[in-house]
C-alpha positions as CSV (number, residue, x, y, z in Angstrom):
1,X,0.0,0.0,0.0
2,X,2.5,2.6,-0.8
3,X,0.2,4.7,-2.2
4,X,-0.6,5.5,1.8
5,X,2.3,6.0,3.4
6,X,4.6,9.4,3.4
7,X,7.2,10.5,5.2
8,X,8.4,13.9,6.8
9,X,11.5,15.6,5.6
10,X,13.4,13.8,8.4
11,X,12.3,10.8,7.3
12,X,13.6,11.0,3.8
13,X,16.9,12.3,5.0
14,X,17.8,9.2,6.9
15,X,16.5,6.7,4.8
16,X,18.2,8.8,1.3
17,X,21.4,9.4,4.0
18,X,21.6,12.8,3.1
19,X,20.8,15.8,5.3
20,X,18.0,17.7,5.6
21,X,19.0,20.8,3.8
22,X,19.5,18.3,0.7
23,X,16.6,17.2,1.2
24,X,14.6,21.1,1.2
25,X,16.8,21.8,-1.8
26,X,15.9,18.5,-3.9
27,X,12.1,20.1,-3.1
28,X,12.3,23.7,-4.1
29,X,14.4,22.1,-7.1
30,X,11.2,20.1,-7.8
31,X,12.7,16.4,-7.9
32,X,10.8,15.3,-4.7
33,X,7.4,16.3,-5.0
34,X,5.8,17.8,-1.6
35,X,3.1,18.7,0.4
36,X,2.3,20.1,3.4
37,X,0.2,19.0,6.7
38,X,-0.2,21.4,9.0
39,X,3.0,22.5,10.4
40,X,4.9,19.3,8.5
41,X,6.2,19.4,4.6
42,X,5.3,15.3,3.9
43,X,6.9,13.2,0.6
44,X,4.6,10.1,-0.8
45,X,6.4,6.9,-1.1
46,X,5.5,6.9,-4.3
47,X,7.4,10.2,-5.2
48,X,10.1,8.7,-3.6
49,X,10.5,5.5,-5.3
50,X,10.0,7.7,-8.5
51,X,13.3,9.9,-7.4
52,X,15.6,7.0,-7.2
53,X,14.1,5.1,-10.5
54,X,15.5,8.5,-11.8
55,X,18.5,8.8,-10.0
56,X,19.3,5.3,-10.9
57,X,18.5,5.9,-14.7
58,X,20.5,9.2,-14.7
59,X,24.0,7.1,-13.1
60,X,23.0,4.4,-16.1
61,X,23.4,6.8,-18.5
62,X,26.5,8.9,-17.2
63,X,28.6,5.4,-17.1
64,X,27.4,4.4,-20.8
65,X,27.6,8.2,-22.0
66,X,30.5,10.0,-19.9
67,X,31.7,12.5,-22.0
68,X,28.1,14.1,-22.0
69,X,27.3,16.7,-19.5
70,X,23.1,15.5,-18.8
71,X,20.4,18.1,-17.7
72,X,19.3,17.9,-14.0
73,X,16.6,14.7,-13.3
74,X,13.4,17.0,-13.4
75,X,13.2,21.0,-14.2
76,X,10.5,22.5,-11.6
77,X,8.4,24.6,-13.8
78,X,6.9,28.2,-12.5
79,X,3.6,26.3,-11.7
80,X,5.3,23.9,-9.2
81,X,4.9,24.5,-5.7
82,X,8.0,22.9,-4.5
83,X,9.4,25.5,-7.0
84,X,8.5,28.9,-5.6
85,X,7.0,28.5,-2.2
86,X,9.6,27.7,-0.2
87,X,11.9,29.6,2.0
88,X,14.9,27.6,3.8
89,X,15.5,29.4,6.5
90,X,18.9,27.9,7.9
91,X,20.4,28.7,11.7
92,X,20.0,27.6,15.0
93,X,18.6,30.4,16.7
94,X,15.1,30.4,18.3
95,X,14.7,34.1,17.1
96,X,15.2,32.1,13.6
97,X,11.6,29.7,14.3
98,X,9.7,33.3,15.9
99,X,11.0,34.4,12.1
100,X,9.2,31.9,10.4
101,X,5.7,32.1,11.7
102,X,5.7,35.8,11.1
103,X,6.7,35.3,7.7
104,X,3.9,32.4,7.0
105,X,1.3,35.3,8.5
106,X,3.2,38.3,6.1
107,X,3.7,36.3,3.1
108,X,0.8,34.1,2.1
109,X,1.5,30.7,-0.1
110,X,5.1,30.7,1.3
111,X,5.9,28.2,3.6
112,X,9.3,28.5,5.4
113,X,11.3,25.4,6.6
114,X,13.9,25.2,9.0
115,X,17.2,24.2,8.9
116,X,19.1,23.7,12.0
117,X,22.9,24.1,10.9
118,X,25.7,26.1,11.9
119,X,26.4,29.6,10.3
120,X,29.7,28.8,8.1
121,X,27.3,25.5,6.7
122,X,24.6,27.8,6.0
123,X,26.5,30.7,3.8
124,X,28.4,27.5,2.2
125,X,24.7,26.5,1.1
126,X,23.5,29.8,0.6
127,X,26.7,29.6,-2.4
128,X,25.3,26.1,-3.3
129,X,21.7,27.8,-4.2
130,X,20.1,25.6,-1.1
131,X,19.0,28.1,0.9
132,X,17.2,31.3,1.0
133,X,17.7,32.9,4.2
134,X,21.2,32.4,6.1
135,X,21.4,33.5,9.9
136,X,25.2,33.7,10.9
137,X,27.2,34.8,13.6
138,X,31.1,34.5,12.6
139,X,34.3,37.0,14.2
140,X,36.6,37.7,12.2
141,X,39.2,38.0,15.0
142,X,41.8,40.9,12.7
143,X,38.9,42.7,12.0
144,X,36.6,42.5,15.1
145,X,33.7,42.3,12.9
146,X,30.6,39.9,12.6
147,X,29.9,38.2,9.3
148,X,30.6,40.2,6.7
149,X,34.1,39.7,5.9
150,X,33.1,35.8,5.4
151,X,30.0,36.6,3.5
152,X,32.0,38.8,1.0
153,X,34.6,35.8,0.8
154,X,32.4,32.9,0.2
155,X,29.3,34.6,-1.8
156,X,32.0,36.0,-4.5
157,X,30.4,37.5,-7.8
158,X,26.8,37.5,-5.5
159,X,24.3,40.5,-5.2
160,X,22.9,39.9,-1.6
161,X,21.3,42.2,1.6
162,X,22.9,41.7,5.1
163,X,20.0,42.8,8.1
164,X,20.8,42.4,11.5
165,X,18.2,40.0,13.9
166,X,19.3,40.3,16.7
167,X,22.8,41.0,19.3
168,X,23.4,38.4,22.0
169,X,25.7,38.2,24.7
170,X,28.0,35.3,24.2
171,X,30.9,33.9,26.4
172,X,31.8,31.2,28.6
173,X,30.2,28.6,30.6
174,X,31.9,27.4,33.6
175,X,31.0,25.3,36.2
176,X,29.4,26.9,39.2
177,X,31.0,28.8,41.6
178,X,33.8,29.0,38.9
179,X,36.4,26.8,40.6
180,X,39.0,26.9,37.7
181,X,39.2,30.5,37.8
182,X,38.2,31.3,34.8
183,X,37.4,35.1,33.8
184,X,38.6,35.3,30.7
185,X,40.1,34.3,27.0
186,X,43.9,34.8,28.6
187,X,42.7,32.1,31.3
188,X,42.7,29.5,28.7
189,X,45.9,28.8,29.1
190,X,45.9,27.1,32.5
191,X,47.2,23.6,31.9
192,X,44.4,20.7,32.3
193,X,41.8,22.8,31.0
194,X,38.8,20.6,29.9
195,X,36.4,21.7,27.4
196,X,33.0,21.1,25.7
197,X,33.4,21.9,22.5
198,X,30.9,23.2,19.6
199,X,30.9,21.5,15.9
200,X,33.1,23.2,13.2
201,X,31.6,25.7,11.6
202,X,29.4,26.7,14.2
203,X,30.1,30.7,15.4
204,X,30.7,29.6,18.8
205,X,33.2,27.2,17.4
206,X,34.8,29.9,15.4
207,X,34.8,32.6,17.7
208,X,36.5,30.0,20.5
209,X,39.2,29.3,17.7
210,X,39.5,33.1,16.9
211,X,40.3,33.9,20.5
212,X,42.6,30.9,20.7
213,X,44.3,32.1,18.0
214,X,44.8,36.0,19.5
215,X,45.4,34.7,22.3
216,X,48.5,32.9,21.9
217,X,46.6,29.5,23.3
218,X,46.9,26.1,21.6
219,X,44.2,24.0,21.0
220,X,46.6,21.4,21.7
221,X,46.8,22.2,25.5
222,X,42.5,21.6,26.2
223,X,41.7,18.5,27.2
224,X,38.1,17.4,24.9
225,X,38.9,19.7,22.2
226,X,37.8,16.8,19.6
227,X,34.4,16.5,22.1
228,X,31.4,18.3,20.3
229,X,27.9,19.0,20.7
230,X,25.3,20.3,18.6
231,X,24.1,23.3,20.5
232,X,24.5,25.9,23.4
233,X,22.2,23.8,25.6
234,X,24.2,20.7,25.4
235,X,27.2,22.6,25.7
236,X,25.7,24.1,28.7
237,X,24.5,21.4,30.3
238,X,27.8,19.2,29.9
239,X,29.4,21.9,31.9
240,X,27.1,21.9,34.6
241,X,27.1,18.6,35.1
242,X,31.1,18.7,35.6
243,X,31.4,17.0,32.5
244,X,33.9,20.2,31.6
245,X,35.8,23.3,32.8
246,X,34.2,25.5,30.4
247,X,32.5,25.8,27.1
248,X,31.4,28.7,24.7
249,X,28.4,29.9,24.3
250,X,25.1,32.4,24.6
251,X,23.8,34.1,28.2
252,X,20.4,32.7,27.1
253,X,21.5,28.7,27.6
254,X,23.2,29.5,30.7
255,X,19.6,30.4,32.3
256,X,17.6,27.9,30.7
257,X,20.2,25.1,31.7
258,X,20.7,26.0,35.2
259,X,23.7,24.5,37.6
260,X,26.1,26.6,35.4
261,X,27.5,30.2,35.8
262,X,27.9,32.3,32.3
263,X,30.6,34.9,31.9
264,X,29.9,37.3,29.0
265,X,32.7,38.6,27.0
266,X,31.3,39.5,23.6
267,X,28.2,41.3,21.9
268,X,28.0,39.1,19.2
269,X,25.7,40.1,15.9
270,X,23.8,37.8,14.6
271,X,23.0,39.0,10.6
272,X,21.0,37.1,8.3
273,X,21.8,37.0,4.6
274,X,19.2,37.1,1.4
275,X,20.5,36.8,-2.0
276,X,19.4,39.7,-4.1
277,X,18.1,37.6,-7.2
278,X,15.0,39.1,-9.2
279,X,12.1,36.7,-8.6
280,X,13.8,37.6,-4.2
281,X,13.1,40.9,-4.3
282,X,9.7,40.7,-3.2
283,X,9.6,38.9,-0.3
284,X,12.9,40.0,1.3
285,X,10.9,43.6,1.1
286,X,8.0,41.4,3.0
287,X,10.9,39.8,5.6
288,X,12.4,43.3,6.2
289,X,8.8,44.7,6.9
290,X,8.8,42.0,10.0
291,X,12.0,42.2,10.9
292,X,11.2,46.2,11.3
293,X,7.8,45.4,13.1
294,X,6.8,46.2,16.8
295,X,4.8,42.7,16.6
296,X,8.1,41.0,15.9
297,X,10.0,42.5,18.4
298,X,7.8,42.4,21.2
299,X,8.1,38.8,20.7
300,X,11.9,38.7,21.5
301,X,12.3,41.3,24.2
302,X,11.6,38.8,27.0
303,X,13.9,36.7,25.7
304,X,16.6,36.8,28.2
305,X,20.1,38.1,26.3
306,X,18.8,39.7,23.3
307,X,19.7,43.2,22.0
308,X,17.6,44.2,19.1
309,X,18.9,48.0,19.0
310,X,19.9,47.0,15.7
311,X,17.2,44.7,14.7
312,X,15.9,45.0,10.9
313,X,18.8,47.4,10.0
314,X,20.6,47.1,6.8
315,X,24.4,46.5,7.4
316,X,26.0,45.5,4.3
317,X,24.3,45.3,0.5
318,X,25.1,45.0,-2.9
């Protein structure tokens, strides 16, 4: 009965064993059919199977024919909805998911998915064409600023609109009480540090190895630097339970976590990017209108940490 059974983006992910923002950009390229229910984009088995017939026939022909350059599996077509209304909203933020409601409600017919992946990921997809709207929060640790300098780096020969979301305070966890003495980036170089570390390509992950780096501290010398987790919270939370010495990191984690002390040490800017393509320019006019609206930012003041005295400004554009 495959004609009954679905499956959520998720789903498809793990049983294709891609990720998730492969899968969002196989739908707005039209190969995978979708629909959505309620909240959730959902994939018929039977657009599935279909996919990898394709894929299958398309590697059949590229080893019989391999000095000819084929045309993707499927061209989406201006009538498909996979095609134009979706908006892959990547970053890890929870400003990010308050975002994407108030678009759904600004811009009717669009419906934006998340993607929960770091911000040096998310402008390297942005370059790929799999995203549309990139939240990142990289130093630059010569310059002391935020983002730009690795958005003009990696989205080369691009026209695209940097707005700020939001400022957060970021800096370290430590363990409560702070028994290793830890006040700031020069303490880092006590011997038998141990730390929980954030994935590559994450901005706490590159502002940590930033600071290292001016610092004069080696990597070498912290015990767990190979140990990662996925988030702030599970950063956090390995700290408070003495699984560390310290870990990077935003103020709001430290409160929701509890058990762990937070030193600040940074404004950080977290700037999302939009490319500035033609058939774009209409709804980033729609996303700046919420990013500039009371409604929207009475819904992040309580949120503890957040500075949004820059929130909806323009920064940087093409």
């Amino acid at each position: 009965m495959t004609a009954d059974i679905s499956y959520t983006t998720e789903e498809i992910a793990k049983l294709l064993k891609i990720s998730k923002l492969t899968v969002y950009d196989l739908i707005k390229k039209g190969d995978l059919p979708a629909y959505r229910v309620g909240k959730q984009m959902r994939i018929d088995a039977s657009d599935l199977e279909a996919y990898k017939t394709r894929a299958k026939g398309d590697m059949v022909t590229t080893h019989k024919m391999d000095t000819v350059e084929l045309p993707p599996l499927t061209t989406p077509t201006a009538s498909s909805p996979a095609s134009k209304n979706t908006l892959v909203i990547t970053g890890q933020d929870v400003s990010l998911d308050i975002l994407a409601k108030h678009i759904e409600r600004k811009i009717p017919g669009k419906w934006p998915l998340r993607s929960y992946v770091g911000s040096l990921e998310s402008l390297i997809a942005m370059y790929r064409g799999e995203t549309d709207i990139v939240s990142t929060h990289l130093l630059d640790g010569d310059t002391g600023e935020y983002n730009i300098p690795y958005v003009r780096k990696i989205l080369i020969g691009s026209s695209y609109v940097v707005i700020n979301l939001v400022s957060r305070s970021a800096g370290l966890y430590v363990q409560q009480g702070n028994p290793s003495k830890i006040h700031g980036w020069a303490d880092l170089k006590q011997k038998g540090l141990r730390l929980i570390n954030r994935e590559k390509g994450s901005g706490a992950r590159v502002l940590l190895d930033e600071q290292l780096r001016l610092h004069g501290v080696s990597y070498r010398d912290l015990i767990g630097y190979e140990h990662e987790e996925s988030n702030h919270m599970g950063v956090a939370g390995k700290v408070a339970l003495g699984e560390g010495d310290f870990g990077v990191g935003i103020e709001k984690a430290a409160y929701m976590v509890g058990g762990v002390d937070f030193i600040p040490l940074i404004q950080e800017r977290v700037d999302l990017v939009m490319l500035k393509k033609p058939e774009n320019l209409a709804w980033i006019e729609s996303v700046k209108e919420v990013l500039q609206s009371e409604v929207f930012h009475n819904e992040l003041r309580p949120i503890q940490g957040y500075n949004l005295s820059q929130t909806g400004r323009v920064l940087f554009e093409t």
